[in-house]
Structures are given as structure tokens and as C-alpha cells.
C-alpha positions as CSV (number, residue, x, y, z in Angstrom):
1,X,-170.9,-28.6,18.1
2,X,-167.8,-30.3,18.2
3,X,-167.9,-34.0,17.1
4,X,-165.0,-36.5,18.9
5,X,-164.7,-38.7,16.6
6,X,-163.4,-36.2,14.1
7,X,-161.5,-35.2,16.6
8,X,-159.8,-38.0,16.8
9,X,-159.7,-38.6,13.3
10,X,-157.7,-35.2,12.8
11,X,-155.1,-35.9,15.3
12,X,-154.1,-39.0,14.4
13,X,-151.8,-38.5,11.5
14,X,-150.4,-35.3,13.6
15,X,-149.7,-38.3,16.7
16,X,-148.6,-40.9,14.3
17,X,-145.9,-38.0,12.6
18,X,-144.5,-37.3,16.1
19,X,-144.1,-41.1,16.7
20,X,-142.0,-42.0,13.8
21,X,-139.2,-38.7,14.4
22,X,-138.6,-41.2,17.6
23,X,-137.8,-44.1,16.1
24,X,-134.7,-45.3,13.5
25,X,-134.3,-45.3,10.2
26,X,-135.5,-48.7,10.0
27,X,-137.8,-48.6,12.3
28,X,-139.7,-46.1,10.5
29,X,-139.7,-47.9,7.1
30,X,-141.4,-50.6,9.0
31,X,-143.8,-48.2,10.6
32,X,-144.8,-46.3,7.4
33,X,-145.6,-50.2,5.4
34,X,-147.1,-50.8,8.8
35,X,-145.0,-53.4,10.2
36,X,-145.0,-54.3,13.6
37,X,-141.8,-53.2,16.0
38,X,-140.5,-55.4,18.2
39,X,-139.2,-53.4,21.6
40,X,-136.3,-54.8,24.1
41,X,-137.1,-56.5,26.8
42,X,-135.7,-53.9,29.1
43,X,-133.7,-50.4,28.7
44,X,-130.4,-49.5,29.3
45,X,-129.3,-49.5,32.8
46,X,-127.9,-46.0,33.6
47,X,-124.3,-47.7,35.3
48,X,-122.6,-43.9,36.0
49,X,-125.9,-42.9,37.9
50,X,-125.2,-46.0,40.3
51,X,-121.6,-45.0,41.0
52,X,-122.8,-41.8,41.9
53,X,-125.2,-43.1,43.9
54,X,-122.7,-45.2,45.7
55,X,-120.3,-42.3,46.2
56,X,-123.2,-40.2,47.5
57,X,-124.0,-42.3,49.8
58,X,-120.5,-43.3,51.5
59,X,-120.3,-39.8,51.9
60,X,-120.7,-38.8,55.9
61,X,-123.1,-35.9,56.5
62,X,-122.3,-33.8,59.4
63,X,-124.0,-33.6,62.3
64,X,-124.8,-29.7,63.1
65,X,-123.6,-29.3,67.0
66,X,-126.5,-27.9,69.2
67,X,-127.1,-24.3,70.4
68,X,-125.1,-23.3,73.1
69,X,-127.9,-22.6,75.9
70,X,-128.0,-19.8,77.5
71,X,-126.1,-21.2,80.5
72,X,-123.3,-22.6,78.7
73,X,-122.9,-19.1,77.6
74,X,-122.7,-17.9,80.6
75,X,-119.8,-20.4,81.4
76,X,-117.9,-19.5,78.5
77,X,-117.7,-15.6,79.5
78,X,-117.1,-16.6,83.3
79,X,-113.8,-18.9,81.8
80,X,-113.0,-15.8,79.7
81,X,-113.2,-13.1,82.2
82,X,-111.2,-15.7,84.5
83,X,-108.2,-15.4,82.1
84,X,-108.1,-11.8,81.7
85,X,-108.4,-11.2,84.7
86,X,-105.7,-13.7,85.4
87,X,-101.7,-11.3,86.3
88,X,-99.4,-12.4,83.8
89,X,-96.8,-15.3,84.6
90,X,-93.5,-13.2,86.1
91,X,-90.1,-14.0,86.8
92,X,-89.9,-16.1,90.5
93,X,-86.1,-14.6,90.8
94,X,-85.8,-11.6,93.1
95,X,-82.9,-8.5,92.2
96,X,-79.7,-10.4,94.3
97,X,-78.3,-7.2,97.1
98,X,-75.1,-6.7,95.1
99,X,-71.5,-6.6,97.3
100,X,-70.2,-3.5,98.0
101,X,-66.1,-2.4,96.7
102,X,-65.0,-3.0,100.3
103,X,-66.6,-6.5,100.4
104,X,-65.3,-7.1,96.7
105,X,-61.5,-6.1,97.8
106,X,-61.6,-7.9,101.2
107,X,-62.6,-11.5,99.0
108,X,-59.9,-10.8,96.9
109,X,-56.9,-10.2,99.7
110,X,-58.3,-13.6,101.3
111,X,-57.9,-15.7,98.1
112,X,-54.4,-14.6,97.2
113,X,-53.4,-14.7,100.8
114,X,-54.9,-19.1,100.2
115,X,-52.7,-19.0,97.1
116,X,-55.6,-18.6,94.5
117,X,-54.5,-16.6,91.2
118,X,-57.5,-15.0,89.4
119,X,-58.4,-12.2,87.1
120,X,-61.3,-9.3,87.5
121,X,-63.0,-9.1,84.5
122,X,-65.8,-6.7,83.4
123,X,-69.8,-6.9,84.5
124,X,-71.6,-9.9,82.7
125,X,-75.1,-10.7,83.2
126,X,-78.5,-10.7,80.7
127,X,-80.8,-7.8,81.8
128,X,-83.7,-9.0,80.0
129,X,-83.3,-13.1,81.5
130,X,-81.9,-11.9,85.0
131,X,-78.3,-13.4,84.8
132,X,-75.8,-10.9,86.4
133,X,-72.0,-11.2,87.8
134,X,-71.5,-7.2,89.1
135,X,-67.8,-8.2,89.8
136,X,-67.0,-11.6,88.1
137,X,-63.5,-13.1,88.3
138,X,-61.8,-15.9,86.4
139,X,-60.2,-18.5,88.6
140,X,-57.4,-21.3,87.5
141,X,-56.8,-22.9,90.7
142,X,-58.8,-24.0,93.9
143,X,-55.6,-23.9,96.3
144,X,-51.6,-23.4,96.0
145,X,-51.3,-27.1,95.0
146,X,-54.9,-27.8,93.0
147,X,-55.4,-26.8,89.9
148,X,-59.1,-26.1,88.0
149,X,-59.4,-26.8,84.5
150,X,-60.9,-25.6,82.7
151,X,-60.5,-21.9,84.0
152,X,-64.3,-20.6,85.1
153,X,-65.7,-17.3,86.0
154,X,-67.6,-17.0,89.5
155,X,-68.1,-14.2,91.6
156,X,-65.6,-13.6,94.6
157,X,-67.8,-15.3,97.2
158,X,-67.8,-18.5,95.7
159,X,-64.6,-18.5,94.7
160,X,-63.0,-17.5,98.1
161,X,-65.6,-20.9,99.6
162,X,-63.8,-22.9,97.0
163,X,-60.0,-22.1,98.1
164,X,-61.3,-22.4,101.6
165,X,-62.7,-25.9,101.4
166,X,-59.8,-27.0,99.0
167,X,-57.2,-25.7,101.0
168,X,-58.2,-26.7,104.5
169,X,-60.4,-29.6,103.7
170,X,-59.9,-31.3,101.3
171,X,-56.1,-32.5,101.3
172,X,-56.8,-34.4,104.9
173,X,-59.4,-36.0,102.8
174,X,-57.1,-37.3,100.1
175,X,-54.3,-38.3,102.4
176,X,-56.9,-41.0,104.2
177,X,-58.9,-42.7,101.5
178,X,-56.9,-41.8,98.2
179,X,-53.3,-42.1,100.0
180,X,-52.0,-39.3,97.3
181,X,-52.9,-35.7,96.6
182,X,-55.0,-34.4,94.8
183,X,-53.3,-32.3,91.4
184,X,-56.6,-31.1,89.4
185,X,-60.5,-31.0,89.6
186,X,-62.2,-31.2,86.4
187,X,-64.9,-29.1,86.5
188,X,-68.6,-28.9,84.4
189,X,-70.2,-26.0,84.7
190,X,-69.6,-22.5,86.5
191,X,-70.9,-19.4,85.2
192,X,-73.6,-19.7,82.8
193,X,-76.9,-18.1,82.0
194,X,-79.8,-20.4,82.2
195,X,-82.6,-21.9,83.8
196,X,-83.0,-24.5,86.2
197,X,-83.6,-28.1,84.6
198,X,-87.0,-28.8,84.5
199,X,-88.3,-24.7,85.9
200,X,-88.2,-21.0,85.1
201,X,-86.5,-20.1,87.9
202,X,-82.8,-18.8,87.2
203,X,-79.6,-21.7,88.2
204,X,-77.0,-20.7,90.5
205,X,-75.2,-20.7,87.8
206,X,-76.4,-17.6,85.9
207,X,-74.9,-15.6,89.0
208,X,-71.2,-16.9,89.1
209,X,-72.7,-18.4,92.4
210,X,-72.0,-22.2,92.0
211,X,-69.5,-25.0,90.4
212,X,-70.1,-28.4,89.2
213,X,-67.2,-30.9,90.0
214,X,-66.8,-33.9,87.3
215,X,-63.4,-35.6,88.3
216,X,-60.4,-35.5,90.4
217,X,-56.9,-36.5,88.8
218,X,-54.3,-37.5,91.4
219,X,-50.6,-37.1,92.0
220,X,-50.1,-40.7,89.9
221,X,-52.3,-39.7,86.9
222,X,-55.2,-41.3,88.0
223,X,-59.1,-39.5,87.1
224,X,-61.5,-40.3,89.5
225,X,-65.0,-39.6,88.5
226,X,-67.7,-38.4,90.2
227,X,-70.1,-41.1,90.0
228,X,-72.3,-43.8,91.9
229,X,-69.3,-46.7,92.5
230,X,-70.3,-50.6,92.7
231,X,-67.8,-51.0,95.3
232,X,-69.1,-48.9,97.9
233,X,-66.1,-49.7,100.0
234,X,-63.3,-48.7,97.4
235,X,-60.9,-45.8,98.4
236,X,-62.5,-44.1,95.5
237,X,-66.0,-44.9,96.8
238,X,-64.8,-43.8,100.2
239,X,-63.3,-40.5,99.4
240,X,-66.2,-39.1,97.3
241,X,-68.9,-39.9,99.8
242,X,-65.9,-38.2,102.3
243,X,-66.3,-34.9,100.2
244,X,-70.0,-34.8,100.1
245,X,-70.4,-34.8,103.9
246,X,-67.5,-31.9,104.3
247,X,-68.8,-29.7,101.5
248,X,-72.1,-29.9,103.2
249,X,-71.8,-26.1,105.6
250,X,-68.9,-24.1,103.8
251,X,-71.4,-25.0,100.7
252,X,-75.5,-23.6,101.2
253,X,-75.9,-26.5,98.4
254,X,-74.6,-30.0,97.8
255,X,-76.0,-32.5,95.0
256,X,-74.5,-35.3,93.7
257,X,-75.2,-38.9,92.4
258,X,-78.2,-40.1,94.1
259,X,-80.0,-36.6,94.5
260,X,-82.0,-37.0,91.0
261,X,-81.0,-37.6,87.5
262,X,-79.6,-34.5,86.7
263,X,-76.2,-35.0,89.4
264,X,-75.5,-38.5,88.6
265,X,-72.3,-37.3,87.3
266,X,-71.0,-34.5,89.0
267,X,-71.2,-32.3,92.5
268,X,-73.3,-29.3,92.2
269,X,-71.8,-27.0,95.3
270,X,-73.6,-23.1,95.5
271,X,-73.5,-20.5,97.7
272,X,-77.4,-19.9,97.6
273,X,-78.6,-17.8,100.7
274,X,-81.6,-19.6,102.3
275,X,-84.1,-19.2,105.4
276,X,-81.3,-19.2,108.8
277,X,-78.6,-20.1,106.1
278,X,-79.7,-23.5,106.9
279,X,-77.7,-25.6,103.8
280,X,-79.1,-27.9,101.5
281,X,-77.5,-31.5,100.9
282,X,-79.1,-34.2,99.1
């Protein structure tokens, strides 16, 4: 039979031996002569565990989002099958009928019987956009006595309205609110290969079919420009509102300042077919 108090007796040097490896030099001198030891107050405070604890806890957890239910799924593959089954966006412009060599050689008999000189020049056009000119021609005047500058390249049928209106209209229209002729139109813009402002639908302009009109210089040097005039009652003012109403009829399409932003400074006339060839003037 065990006895405890031997026990007890035995481990106390083996608890006593563990005890002093703990402790300092000094302090173990004192504990072997049996001095007392006088502990802090308090421990060390562990300051690098409370910044962490600090950054730990201005971190933001995430919230999980929930499940998708089951009908939310069935949304989602409703809105995907939607789009597939959706016909890819396509080009609004429809293949122009092109003029045949007899049309072609008719409009070009008319314009030099008005005066106009021109040059043919070869087929231009973008397959992959949709711009085309079959039989484009370069054009440096509008009549015998008005000049274009710079030259521009339109297709005969706008052309041949151009020496029309220029050559029958528009000189009557000088003589009562300019008092002078008119020598040469400025022009902005005939053939080129682009978009609508604003759409994807092709211009007029990718098909030779239209002009835009900037200014007017007359017989005395002046430049008139096309533009909204304070003085709606000046012979300037006068002519250009004059020239809108004519071109509207011999042009499918008149546009100037007033119609929207993009004609505040020039006169967009085309020759674009419509229903009943009913024209369009804003």
C-alpha cells in the first residue's frame, strides 16, 4: 500500500527542480537560500496581438448571395433561350436598282447640253458596308456660269438635278434678293461612305446621291453662308430661305438650319426615292 504522504515527500524536490529552470539567474539564487520572490503586478501586454485584432476586425466579411430557386432558374434559361433565339441585327439598306447604259448616256447628253463639264470615272463603292457609285462622275460646275468647288463625285442623277435647279432656278433667285449673280457654291460633302449621324442606316452620301451646300460667293466677292441670320429680313436672309422653298421638288430631300443640329450650317439636298416620290423638307 501506497502511502501519500511519501508521495508527496518524493515529488517535491522533482516540482521544486522544474520551478527554478523558470525563473532567472537571480531569481534562482534567491530560491535555492529560500528567499522570497516578489512577482509584477501584472504581465506584459501582448500590443501586436491588438493590432491584429484591430485589423481583423475592420476587415468586411462577405455575405454569401442565396441560392438561386428553382424559379429564378427557370428565368435565367427563358432570358437565354430569348437571345439565341433572337436573328442577328442586319443591314436596314436594301440593294439600290442600278441605271442602265442607256439611262447613264441619256444623263450625260442632258448635262453637257446645261453646260456642266464632268469626268466618268471607275465603280466605287464598299461591298462589305453597302456604299456603291456603278457609274460615278466628277463634277466642277453646277451651270455655264456657277462654279463648284471643291470638285465632288456624284452619280449622274444627282448631278443632272443640280445643273437643272442651278440653271433654271436659281439665277432668278439671285437677281431679286442678292441683286448680283451668283459665281461659286462652296460645297461640304458629296460622295462619301458613311452612316447616318446618330443610325446604322447608310447616308445619301455613300451613293453619290446627295450634296451639302456651305456658301455662295457672288459676282462682288462676297461669301454668303449658309446659316440661321439675326436679320431675318436681310437680302441674305431673304435669298437663303428663297432657295430652301425652290429646292424643295427637283430635290426628294431638303435640310438646312432649323431642321436639327446636324444642318445648322449647310443645305443637305438628295435625290432619295420615297413612298409616291413625295419629297421631304424640313
Amino acid at each position: 500500500m501506497i502511502h501519500r504522504p511519501a508521495v508527496r515527500r518524493a515529488f517535491r524536490p522533482i516540482l521544486l527542480s522544474l520551478f527554478a529552470l523558470t525563473l532567472s539567474p537571480a531569481q534562482s539564487v534567491l530560491a535555492e537560500k529560500g528567499g522570497r520572490i516578489t512577482l509584477p503586478p501584472s504581465g506584459p501586454i501582448p500590443h501586436m496581438r491588438g493590432e491584429v485584432k484591430r485589423q481583423e476586425m475592420s476587415v468586411v466579411v462577405p455575405i454569401p448571395s442565396p441560392r438561386p430557386t428553382d424559379k429564378d432558374k427557370g428565368k435565367e434559361k427563358e432570358k437565354a433561350g430569348t437571345k439565341k433565339d433572337q436573328p442577328a441585327p442586319q443591314r436596314k439598306d436594301q440593294p439600290r436598282p442600278q441605271s442602265t447604259p442607256k439611262e447613264e448616256t441619256a444623263c450625260r447628253k442632258a448635262l453637257s447640253e446645261l453646260g456642266v463639264t464632268f469626268e466618268d470615272r471607275e465603280p466605287i463603292g464598299d461591298k462589305d458596308i453597302g456604299c456603291s457609285i456603278p457609274h460615278p462622275l466628277v463634277i466642277k460646275d453646277l451651270s455655264r456660269k456657277i462654279s463648284l468647288e471643291p470638285e465632288a463625285t456624284l452619280n449622274c442623277t444627282t448631278a443632272l438635278a443640280l445643273a437643272r435647279f442651278f440653271s433654271g432656278q436659281v439665277p432668278a433667285l439671285a437677281r431679286k434678293h442678292l441683286k448680283q449673280p451668283i459665281r461659286f457654291v462652296r460645297h461640304a460633302s458629296a460622295y462619301v461612305c458613311r452612316a447616318r449621324n446618330g443610325t446604322n442606316t447608310l447616308s445619301e452620301h455613300a451613293f453619290g446621291n446627295a450634296l451639302d451646300i456651305a456658301a455662295f460667293t457672288l459676282a462682288d466677292g462676297t461669301t454668303l453662308t449658309v446659316s440661321k441670320k439675326e436679320d431675318l429680313k436681310s437680302d441674305g436672309a431673304r435669298f437663303l430661305d428663297a432657295f430652301r422653298k425652290a429646292a424643295c421638288g427637283p430635290f426628294l430631300t431638303m435640310l438646312g438650319p432649323g431642321s436639327d443640329a446636324d444642318h445648322a450650317d449647310h443645305f443637305h439636298l438628295d435625290m432619295k426615292s420615297r413612298r409616291n416620290d413625295r419629297p421631304y423638307c424640313r
